[in-house]
N, C-alpha and C positions, 0 to 999 in steps of 0.2 A: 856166776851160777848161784840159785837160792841154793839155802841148803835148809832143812828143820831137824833141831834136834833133839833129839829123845833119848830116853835112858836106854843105855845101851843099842842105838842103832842111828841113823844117822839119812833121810830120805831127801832125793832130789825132788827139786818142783820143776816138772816140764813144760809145764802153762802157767807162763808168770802175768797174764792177763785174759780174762776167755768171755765169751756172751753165751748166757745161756735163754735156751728158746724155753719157755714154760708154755705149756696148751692148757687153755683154760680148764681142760677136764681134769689134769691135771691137779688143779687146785682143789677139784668140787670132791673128791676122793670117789665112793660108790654113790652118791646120790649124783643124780643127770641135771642138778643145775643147781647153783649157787657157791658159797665160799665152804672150805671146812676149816676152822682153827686150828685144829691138831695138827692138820698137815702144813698151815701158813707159817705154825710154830718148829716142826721140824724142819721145815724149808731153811725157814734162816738161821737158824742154828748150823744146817752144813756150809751154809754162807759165811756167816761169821767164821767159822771153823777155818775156811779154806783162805779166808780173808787174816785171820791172825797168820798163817803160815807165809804171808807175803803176797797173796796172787790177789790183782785187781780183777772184780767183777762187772759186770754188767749185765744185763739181763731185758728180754724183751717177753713181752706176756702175751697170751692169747687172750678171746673174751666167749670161745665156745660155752663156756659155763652160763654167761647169761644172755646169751645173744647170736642166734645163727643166720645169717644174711641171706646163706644159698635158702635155707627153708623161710625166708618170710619174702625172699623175693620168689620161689615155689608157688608162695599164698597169694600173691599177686602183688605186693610192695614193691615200688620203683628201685632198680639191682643200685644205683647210686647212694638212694636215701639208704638203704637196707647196710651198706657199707656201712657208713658213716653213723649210722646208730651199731652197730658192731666195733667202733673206735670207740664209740664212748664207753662201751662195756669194757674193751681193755683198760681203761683208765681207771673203771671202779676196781680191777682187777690189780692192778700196779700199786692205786693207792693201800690198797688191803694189804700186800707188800712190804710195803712201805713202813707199812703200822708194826707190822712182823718185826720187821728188821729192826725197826729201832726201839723195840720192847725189846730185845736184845741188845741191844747197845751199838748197834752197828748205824754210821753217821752214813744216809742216804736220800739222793736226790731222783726226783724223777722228772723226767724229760717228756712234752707230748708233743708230738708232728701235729696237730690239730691246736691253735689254740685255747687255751682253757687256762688263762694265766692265774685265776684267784684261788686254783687246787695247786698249780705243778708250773713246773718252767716250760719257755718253746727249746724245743731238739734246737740247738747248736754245737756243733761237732767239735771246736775248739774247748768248749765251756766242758762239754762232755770227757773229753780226752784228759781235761785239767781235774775235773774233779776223782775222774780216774787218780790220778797221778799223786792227787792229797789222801789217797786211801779210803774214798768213801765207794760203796756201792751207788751203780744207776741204775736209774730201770726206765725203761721206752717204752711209751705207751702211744696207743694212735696210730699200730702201724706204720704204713707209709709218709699216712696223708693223704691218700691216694685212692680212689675206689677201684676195683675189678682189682687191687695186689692184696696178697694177703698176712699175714702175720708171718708164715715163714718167712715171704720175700724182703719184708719189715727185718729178719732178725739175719740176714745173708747179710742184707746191706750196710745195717749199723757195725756187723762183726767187720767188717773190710774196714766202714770208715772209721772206726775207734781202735783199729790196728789190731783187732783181738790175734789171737795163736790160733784159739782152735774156737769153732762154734759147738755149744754142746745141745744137742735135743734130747728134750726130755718127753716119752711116750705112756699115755694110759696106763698101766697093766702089758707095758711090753719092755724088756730089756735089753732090745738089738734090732737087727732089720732082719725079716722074717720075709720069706719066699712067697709064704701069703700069711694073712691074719691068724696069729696063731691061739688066738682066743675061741676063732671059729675051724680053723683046721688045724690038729694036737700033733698029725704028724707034716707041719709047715718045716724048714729048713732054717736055722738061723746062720746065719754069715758072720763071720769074725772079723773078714775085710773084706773091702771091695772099694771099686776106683770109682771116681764120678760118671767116667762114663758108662761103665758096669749099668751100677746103680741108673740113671738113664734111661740105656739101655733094654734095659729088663722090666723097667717102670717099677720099678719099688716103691714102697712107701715111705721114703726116706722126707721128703718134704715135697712142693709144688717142684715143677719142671723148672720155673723161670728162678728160683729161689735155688735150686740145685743146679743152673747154666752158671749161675753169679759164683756159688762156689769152684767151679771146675776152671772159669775163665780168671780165677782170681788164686786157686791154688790154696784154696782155704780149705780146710780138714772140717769134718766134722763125725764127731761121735754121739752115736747115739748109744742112751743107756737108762737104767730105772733108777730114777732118782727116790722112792722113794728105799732103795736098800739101804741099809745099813752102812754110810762112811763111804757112801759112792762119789759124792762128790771129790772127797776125799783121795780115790783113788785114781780117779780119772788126773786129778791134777799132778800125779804126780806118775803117772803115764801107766798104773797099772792095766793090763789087759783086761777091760768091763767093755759090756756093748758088741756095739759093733762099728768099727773106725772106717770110713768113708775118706779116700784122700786121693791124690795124683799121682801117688805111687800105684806101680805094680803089687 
């Protein structure tokens, strides 16, 4: 068992490896498109953070920030091509990342399902688990690889195959899974827990169907929670009660 220790207290780490899902809005803060430094710089700072205490990360990115494929295939763009320029926006997305992270010091690789070898390496799952395992952060970009799957389903399936603990999403301006949109209805319900097939069930916004079938059939956890609070990552790794926990338990 990790253990961290601190003056006078002494904390468990419950996720001694985890992937987290970033959505591009996520990165853009309150503007509807593009990067914000401030928050690429607080990101890896809770990364490094959670990374000196022991816990391997990884991480998969979305590329809503510069790129929506449902709306440019809406405009009339082939739904394939519209995918596939939507991977490359994950990648500017990763690599921005990237830059983050190791302007803090933190030694990371990025992975793309889509070739693009003169930025980033191709997704190989051995190489990935290994660079895991030397302490660096990864981050997966490109999705699938795959058009018609989307960046959740991207970040179910890297969590399975890189053996993560738990998959963590991180949400817009939301801290949990809500009954419905709680930015548009104040009195929405937030959930503390609930099961996969709950969640399902009830059609939450937890992530895509086929992305939430991969965690239920695989027994993979996920929490979702606001990453932009204060030590959230923080606490999530070391099992404090944030979010809302999603799992195969009752």
């Amino acid at each position: 068992m990790n253990w961290v220790v601190r003056i006078g207290e002494m904390t468990t780490i419950k996720y001694k490896r985890v992937l987290l899902k970033l959505s591009g809005e996520a990165l853009s803060g309150e503007s509807d498109y593009g990067l914000n430094s401030s928050i690429l710089t607080k990101l890896a700072k809770q990364i490094k953070q959670v990374m000196e205490m022991g816990v391997r990360v990884a991480a998969v990115v979305g590329g809503g920030n510069i790129w929506r494929g449902a709306k440019a295939e809406a405009n009339g763009m082939d739904r394939v091509t519209a995918d596939y320029a939507g991977m490359l926006a994950t990648v500017i997305n990763a690599l921005a990342l990237q830059d983050a992270l190791e302007k803090e010091g933190v030694s990371t690789r990025t992975q793309t399902a889509i070739g693009i070898q003169q930025v980033a390496e191709p997704y190989i799952r051995r190489r990935a688990i290994r660079h895991l395992e030397k302490g660096r952060a990864v981050i997966f970009a490109g999705g699938t690889g795959n058009p018609y799957m989307t960046t959740d389903t991207a970040a179910a399936l890297r969590a399975i195959e890189v053996e993560a603990e738990v998959l963590l999403m991180t949400k817009n301006n939301v801290d949990g899974v809500y009954s419905a949109d709680p930015n548009k209805h104040p009195d929405a319900r937030k959930f503390d827990k609930l099961t996969h097939l709950e969640a399902l069930n009830m059609r939450l916004e937890v992530m895509d169907t086929t992305a939430l079938s991969l965690c239920l059939e695989n027994k993979l956890p996920i929490i979702v929670f606001d990453l932009q609070a204060p030590h959230s990552l923080e606490q999530v790794v070391t099992g404090k009660a944030i979010g809302t926990l999603v799992s195969s338990e009752e």
